[in-house]
Structure formats: structure tokens, C-alpha cells
ROVOKE-278205 format. One line per 5 residues: number of its first residue (from 1); their letters; for each residue z, y, x of C-alpha. Coordinates in steps of 0.001 Angstrom, whole numbers. Layout:
N
NUM> a> Z,Y,X ~ ...
% end
This chain:
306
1> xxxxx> 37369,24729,17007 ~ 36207,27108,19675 ~ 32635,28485,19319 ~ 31241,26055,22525 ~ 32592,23058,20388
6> xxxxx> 31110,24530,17268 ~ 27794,25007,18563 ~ 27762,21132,20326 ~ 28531,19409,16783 ~ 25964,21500,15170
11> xxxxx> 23866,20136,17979 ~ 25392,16717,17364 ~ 24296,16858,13439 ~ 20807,18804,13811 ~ 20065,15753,16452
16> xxxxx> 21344,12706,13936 ~ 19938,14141,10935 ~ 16404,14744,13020 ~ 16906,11346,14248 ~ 17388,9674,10627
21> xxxxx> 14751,7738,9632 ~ 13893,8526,5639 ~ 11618,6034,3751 ~ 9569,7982,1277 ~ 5812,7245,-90
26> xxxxx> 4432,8712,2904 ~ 5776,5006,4539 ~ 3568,2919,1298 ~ 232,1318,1985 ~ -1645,-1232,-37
31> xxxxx> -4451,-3757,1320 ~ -7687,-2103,-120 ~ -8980,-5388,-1168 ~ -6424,-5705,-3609 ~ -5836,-2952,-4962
36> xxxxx> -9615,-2247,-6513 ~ -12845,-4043,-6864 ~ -14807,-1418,-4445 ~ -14006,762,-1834 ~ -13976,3745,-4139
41> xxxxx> -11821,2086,-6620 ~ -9460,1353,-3762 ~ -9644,4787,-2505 ~ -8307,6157,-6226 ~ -5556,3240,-6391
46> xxxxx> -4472,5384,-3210 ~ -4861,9010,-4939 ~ -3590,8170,-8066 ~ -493,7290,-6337 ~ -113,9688,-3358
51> xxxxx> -489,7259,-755 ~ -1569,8881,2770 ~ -2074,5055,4166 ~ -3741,2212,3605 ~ -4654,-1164,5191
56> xxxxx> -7967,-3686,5661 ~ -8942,-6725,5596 ~ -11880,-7369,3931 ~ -14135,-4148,2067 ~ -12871,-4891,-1505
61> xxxxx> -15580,-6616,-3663 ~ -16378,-8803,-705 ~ -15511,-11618,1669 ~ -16853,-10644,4892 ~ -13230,-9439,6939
66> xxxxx> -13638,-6034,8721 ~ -13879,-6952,12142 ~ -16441,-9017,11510 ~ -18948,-6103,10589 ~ -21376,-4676,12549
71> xxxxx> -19539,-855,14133 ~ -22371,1053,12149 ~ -20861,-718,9005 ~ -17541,-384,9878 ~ -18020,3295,10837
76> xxxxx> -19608,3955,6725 ~ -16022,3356,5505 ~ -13527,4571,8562 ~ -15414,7744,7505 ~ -15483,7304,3846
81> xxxxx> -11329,6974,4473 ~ -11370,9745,7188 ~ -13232,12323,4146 ~ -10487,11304,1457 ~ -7928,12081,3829
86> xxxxx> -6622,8420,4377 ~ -5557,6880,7440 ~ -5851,3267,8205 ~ -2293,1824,9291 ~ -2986,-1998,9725
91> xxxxx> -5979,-4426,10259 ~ -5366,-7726,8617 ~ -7700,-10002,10227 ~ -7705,-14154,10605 ~ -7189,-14704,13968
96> xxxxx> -5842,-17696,15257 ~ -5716,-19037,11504 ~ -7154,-22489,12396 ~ -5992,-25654,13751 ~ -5951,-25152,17136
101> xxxxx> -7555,-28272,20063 ~ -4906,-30263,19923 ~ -2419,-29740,17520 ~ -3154,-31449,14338 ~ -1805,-29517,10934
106> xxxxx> 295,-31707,8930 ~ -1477,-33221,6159 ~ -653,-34465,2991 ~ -3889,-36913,1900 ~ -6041,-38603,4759
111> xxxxx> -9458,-36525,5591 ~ -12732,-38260,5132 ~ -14037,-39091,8662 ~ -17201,-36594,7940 ~ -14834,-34150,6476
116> xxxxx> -12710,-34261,9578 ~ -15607,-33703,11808 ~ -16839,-31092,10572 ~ -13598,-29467,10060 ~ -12857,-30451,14138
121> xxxxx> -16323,-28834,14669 ~ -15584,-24962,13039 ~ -12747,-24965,14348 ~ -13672,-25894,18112 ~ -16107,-22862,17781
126> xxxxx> -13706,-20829,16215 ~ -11202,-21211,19021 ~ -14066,-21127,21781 ~ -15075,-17674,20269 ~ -11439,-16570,19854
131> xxxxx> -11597,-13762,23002 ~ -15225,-12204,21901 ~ -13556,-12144,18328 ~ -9983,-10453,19632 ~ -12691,-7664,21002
136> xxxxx> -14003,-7130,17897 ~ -11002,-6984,16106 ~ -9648,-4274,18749 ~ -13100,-2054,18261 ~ -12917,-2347,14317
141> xxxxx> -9146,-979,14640 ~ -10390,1685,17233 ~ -12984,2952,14718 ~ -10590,2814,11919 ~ -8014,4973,13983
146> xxxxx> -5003,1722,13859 ~ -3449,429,16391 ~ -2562,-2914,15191 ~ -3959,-5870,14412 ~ -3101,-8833,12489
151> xxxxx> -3273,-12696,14322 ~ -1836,-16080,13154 ~ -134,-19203,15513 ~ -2239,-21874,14054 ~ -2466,-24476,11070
156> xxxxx> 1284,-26054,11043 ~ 1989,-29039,12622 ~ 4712,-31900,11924 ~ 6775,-30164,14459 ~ 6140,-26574,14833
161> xxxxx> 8646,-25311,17502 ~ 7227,-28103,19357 ~ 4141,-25741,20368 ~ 6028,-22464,20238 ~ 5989,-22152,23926
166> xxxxx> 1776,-22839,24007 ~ 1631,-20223,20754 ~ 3338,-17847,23120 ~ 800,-18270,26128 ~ -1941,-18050,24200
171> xxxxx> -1308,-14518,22172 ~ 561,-13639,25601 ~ -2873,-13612,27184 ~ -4481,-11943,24411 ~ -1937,-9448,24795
176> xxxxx> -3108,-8576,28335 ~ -6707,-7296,26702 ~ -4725,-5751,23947 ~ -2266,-3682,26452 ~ -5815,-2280,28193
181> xxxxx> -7022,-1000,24734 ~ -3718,214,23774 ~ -3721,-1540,20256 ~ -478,-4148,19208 ~ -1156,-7778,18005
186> xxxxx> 1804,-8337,15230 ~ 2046,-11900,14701 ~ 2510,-12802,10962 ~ 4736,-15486,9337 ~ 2873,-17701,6684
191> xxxxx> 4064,-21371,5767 ~ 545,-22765,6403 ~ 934,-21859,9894 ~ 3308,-22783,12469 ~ 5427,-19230,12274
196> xxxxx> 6073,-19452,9001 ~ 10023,-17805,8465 ~ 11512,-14748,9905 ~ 13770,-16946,12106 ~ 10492,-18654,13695
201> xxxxx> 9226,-15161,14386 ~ 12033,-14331,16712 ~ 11981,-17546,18482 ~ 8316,-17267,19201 ~ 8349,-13413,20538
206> xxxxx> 11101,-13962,22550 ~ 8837,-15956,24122 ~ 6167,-13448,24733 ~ 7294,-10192,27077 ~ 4553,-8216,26156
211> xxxxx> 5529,-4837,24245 ~ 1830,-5272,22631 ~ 2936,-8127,20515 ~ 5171,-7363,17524 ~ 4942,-9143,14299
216> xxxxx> 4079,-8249,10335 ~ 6588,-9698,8375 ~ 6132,-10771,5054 ~ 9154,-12172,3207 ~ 7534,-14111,914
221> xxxxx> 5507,-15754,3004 ~ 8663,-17825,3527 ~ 9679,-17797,-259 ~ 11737,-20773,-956 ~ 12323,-21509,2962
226> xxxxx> 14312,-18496,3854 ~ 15942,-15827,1797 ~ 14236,-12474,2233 ~ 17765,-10897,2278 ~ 20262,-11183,4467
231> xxxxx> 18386,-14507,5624 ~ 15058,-13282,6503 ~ 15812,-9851,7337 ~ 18539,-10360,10000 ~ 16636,-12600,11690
236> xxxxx> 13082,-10849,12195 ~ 13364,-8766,15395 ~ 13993,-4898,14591 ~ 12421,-3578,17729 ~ 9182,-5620,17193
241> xxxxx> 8728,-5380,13672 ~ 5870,-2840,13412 ~ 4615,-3534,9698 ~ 6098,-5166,6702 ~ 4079,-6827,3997
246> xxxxx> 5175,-6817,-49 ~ 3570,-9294,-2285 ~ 3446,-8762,-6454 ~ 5395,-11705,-7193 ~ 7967,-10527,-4718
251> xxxxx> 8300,-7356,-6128 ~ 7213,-6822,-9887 ~ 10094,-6615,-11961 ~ 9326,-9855,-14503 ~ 8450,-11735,-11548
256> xxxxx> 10204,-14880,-11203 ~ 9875,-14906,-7354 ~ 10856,-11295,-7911 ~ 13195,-10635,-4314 ~ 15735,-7828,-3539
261> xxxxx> 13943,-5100,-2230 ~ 15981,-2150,-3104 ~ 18443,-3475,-1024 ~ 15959,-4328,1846 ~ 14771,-953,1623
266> xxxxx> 18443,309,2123 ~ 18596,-1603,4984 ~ 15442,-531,6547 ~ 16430,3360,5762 ~ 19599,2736,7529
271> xxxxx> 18551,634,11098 ~ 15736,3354,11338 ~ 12346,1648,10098 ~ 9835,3891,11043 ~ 6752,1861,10395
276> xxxxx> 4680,1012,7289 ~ 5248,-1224,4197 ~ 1987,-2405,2177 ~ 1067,-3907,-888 ~ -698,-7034,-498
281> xxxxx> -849,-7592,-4109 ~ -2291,-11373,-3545 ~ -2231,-12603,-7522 ~ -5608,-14515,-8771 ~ -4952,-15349,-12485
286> xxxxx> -7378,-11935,-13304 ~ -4945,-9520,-13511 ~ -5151,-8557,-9517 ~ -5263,-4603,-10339 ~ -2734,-4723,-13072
291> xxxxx> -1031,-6228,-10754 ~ -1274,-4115,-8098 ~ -120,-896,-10409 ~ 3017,-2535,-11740 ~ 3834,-3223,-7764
296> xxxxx> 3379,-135,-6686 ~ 5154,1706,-9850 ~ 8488,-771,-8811 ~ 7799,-20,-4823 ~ 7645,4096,-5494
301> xxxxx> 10470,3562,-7808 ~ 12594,1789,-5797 ~ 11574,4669,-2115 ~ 12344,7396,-4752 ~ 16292,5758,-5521
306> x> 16727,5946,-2136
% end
């Protein structure tokens, strides 16, 4: 090997091995609602385990969401997790989660006729409001230094790929007022809406140009519809998946929902994942923080085989 050729594969390597993608607890966060009973207890959840990243949804102890704070408010803890040297990496918020005009959610028992009206009533003001509430998710993320945001496709119908195309218009045109303040809406798979698997997340953003719209996925979201792995992860979109999502049961090693994440790891580490993972712990038999510590013991055990 002549010295020109030694000096372009030492190029070659320096560039792949800059290039590789390594998954280590510096890629962990944890929904601070779940993870502790207050803000501060949240805040040593994150110490105590070395975590540089966290996400919201709700100040823990509470069940007012984030966005829906006042900006003083919001500002007490972006500081609070600006001081302890945290940064936030995703807003969780419920937008969109309602049946939208129009497409009626698959039910299993009739609604009362008052219930129904009521119910028609919220969400008619929840969908009227949806655009002043998009803002105000955007401005919570911009004072919590994130640039993405959580939103939903609406309460399943009988036939959800029936709307796909509608779903698509509508967060297509949020996505315009998310482009101008430079902050991604990830779309996020849930069974009680009408994305609900991995494979209904691609066929809904291929629908929607917009590099602002990516999508959270959360495997067990779809548990028992779609196998997190190969299933699940083949089909979500590589390019557009900018967070992932880990519940307890899908995770903690007596779980019997318990999924294969060292190997989804692996696979992430290898195709170049370069976003975050967090904890959503989501277990309410009273053991929530328990919980939450036997998750993330598994989740750093698993990032430090790798």
C-alpha cells in the first residue's frame, strides 16, 4: 500500500467511525411525570441515574399538561431544568387526541344522548381551538429549549385508513406554522387513535411532505397488533423517526408484555439512530416509581451491553 492509499483509508475509517452512531445513556430520557411525584423528585430520578435528558408532559404531581400553562409558569421549571443541568428533549402534549367533526370513534356500548352531546360539545371546541393551542404548544417547547412536539390523528374510527388522507391535511397545515417556528410535530401511534401501528405511521407520513412532521413511536402502543420487532420496527420510517417511547411493561424484565429491546437497540445502533429514547413508565397499580427504577435499571443495562 503506497503512503497516498494509506493515508485515504485512514481517512476512510476516521470518517465511518466519526460517522457511527453509538447509543449510550446520554440517548435515555424519562417523562418527568412518571418518574417522581414532584418536579424535584423527577429531577433526582434523572441524577441518580446520569440522565442529561428528559421529557414533559404534565409537571409531575399534577394534571394540568405543559403547554397549557401560563409562559411565567412554564419558565419556573425550564429554569429549574436549565440550573440542574437538564435539557428538555420532547413535549408530550394531547393534540389532536379527540374525535374529530366528523369522524365518529368506534364504540363498543351506545352513548346516552346527553352523554353524547356533551361529549360532541368539548370536542367541537377542542378542535375549533386546535391552531391557538398548536401555538402554545410551540412557545412551551421554545421556552423549554425542544424542538418537538407531540400530536395525535384522532379517536379511531371503524375504518381508519379511510381518513388517512384528511389526517394528513390537517397536521400538513399545522406543519406550515410549525416549519416558521422551526419546531417538528412527531405524530404518535396509540390504538385509541386512528395511527395506532408502526405500519399506519408510514402510510400516513407518506402522505404529508413536510420535513416538520416526523413521528414518536412507541411499540407498545401497538402491543398485541404488531410485533415491536422485526414487525414494528421495519415498518416505522427511519428518516422520520425523531423520538422513541419505552413503556414498563414493555421493558421490565418480569413483565409479561416484556418486548425485545436489546435487539431493537442493536438495530437502532446499527441504521444510525441519533435521536432520543424515553421512559414513559405509564403503570397505575401504585407502584409507578418502582416502576420506573426497575425500567430504567433494564434500559441502562441493556445501552451498556451494547
Amino acid at each position: 500500500m503506497t503512503r497516498r492509499e494509506l493515508i485515504a483509508a485512514g481517512a476512510l475509517c476516521a470518517t465511518r467511525a466519526w460517522a457511527r452512531t453509538h447509543i449510550d445513556k446520554f440517548s435515555i430520557s424519562a417523562i418527568t411525570d412518571e418518574i417522581g411525584h414532584s418536579t424535584d423528585q423527577s429531577i433526582a430520578f434523572a441524577h441518580g441515574y446520569g440522565l442529561k435528558f428528559v421529557e414533559i408532559r404534565n409537571p409531575a404531581g399534577t394534571r394540568k399538561e405543559y403547554f397549557s400553562l401560563t409562559e411565567p409558569e412554564i419558565k419556573v421549571d425550564a429554569v429549574l431544568f436549565t440550573n440542574e443541568g437538564l435539557k428538555v428533549s420532547f413535549v408530550n402534549t394531547s393534540l389532536l387526541k379527540f374525535a374529530w367533526p366528523g369522524m365518529e370513534p368506534a364504540r363498543k356500548k351506545p352513548e346516552e344522548p346527553a352523554a353524547r352531546d356533551k361529549r360532541l360539545a368539548a370536542e367541537k371546541a377542542r378542535w375549533d381551538r386546535r391552531m391557538e393551542d398548536l401555538g402554545k404548544a410551540i412557545r412551551c417547547a421554545q421556552i423549554m429549549g425542544c424542538d418537538k412536539v407531540r400530536v395525535f390523528t384522532g379517536s379511531r374510527v371503524a375504518e381508519p385508513a379511510a381518513e388517512f388522507q384528511r389526517i394528513a391535511d390537517q397536521i400538513g397545515e399545522m406543519a406550515l406554522t410549525a416549519e416558521r417556528e422551526k419546531v417538528y410535530l412527531l405524530i404518535e401511534n396509540e390504538m385509541s387513535q386512528n395511527v395506532g401501528t408502526a405500519a399506519e405511521l408510514a402510510a400516513v407520513l407518506k402522505l404529508i411532505p413536510s420535513k416538520w412532521v416526523g413521528c414518536n413511536w412507541d411499540p407498545h402502543n401497538a402491543y398485541g397488533r404488531e410485533a415491536a420487532f422485526p414487525d414494528g420496527y421495519n415498518a416505522v420510517p427511519r428518516n422520520r423517526t425523531l423520538n422513541i417511547q419505552i413503556k414498563a411493561k414493555g421493558v421490565m424484565p418480569s413483565s409479561p408484555e416484556k418486548e425485545d429491546w436489546k435487539t431493537i437497540f442493536e438495530a437502532l445502533e446499527r441504521d444510525g439512530y441519533k435521536h432520543k429514547i424515553g421512559l414513559e413508565t405509564h403503570i397505575f397499580d401504585g407502584t409507578l416509581i418502582a416502576a420506573a427504577h426497575t425500567s430504567m435499571d433494564e434500559i441502562l443495562h441493556i445501552v451498556g451491553q451494547l
